[in-house]
N, C-alpha and C positions, 0 to 999 in steps of 0.2 A: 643222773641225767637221763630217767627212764623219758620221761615223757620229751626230749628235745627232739624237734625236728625242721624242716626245711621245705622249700615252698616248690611247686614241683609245674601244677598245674593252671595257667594262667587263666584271667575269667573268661576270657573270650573262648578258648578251647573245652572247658568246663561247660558254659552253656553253649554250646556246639553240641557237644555230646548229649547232653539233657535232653536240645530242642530234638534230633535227629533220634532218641531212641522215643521221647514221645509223642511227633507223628509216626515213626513204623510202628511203632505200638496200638496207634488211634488208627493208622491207615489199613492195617492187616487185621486186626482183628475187630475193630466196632466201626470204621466209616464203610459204608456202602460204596462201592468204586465208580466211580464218574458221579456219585454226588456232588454238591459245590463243597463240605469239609474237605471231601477226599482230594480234590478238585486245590482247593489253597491251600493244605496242608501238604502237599505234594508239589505247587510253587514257592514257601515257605523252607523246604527242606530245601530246594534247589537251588534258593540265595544263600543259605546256610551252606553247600557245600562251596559256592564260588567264592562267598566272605572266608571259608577254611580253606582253599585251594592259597588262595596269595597270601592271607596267613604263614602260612608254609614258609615262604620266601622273608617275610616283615618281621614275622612276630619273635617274640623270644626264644631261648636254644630250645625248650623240651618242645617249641612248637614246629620249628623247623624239619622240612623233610630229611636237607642234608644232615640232622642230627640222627637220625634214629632210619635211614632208607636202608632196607634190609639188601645189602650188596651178598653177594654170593659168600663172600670173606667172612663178614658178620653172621649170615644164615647156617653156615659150616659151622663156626666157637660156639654158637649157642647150641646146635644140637649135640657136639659136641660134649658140652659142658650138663646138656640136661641128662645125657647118658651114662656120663660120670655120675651123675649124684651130685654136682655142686654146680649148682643154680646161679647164675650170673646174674647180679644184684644192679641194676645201672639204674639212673635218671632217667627219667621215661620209657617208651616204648622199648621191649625187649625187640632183638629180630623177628622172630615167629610173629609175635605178637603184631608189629609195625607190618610185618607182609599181609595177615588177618587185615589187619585194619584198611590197608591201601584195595583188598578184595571187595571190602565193606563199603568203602565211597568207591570203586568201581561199581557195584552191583547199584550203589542208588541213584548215580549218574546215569547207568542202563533202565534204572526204572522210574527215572525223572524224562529222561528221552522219549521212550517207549510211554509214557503218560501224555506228555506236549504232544506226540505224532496221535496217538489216539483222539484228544482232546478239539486241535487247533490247527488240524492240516484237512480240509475237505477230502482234497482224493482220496486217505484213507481212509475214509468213513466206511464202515461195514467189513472193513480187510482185516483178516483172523489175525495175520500174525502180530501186529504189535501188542494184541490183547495178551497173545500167548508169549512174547518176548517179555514182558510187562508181568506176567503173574508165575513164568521161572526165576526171572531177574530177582522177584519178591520171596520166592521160596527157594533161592539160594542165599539171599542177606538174611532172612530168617535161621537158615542151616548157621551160616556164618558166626551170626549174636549168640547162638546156643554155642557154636567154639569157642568165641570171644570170654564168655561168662563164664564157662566151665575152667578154663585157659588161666583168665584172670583169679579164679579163687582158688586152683591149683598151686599157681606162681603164686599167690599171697602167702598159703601154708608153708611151700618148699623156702620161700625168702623170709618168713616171719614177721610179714608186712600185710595190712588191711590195703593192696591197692586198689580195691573198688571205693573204697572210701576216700582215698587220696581222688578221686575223680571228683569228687564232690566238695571234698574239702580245699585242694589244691596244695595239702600238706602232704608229706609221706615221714617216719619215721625215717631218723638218721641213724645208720648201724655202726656199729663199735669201730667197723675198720674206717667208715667213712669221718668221723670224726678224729682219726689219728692223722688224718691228711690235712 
């Protein structure tokens, strides 16, 4: 039963993650900012993260926040367990992982904000800060994806699991102990 596995990632979470890393992809490094792409690609993420906000609450377990919210409890056994040397194998978001991630829609919700007040608010026409709220916001989710990446193909080696693949695919392989359950 090398090849058996199980369905991990729903679609809607799936193209969530696609749509939002290919506008910060297109918005950071090829749209021009305050062009009109950068402009709807940047209203485009921001229904993406509100359609993923209640998600959260609706959708299925690996989608849920109450599945995988990194509580203090959780964030202790995983580091824990990474310090040991034995890698905690679960259903979705590891804690570490799931804390990244909630920094990651914090930072593009700061830089979905700080775009609409640049864009759509007259008084601040001309006013620095949101430009400069707006392109930290964007060079900390950028820091963030370079953890996330690194993060994710580390945990794949240490668990003996492709889960950047499981993003796309919405599979993950099933391991020896999880099939004796």
């Amino acid at each position: 039963m090398q090849g058996e596995s199980l369905r991990l990632w729903d679609p809607l979470v799936r193209l969530f993650h696609l749509s939002i890393a290919g506008v910060f992809v297109a918005n950071y490094f090829f749209n021009e900012a305050g062009n009109d792409w950068h402009v709807w690609l940047g209203y485009y993420a921001m229904a993406w993260l509100l359609v993923r906000s209640v998600w959260g609450f609706v959708g299925p377990r690996s989608a849920r926040w109450a599945d995988f919210w990194p509580t203090p409890q959780r964030l202790a056994a995983h580091l824990r367990s990474l310090l040991k040397g034995k890698p905690q194998h679960r259903l979705g978001h590891s804690p570490i992982g799931a804390l990244v991630m909630l920094l990651m829609l914090l930072a593009l919700l700061v830089i979905g904000s700080s775009g609409f007040l640049m864009q759509e608010v007259d008084v601040l026409w001309g006013a620095d800060w949101p430009l400069q709220v707006h392109e930290t916001a964007a060079d900390v989710l950028l820091a963030l994806v370079c953890v996330h990446v690194l993060a994710a193909v580390f945990e794949s080696i240490q668990v003996r699991d492709n889960l950047p693949l499981s993003m796309l695919t919405g599979r993950r392989k099933r391991l020896p102990e999880e099939r004796a359950q």
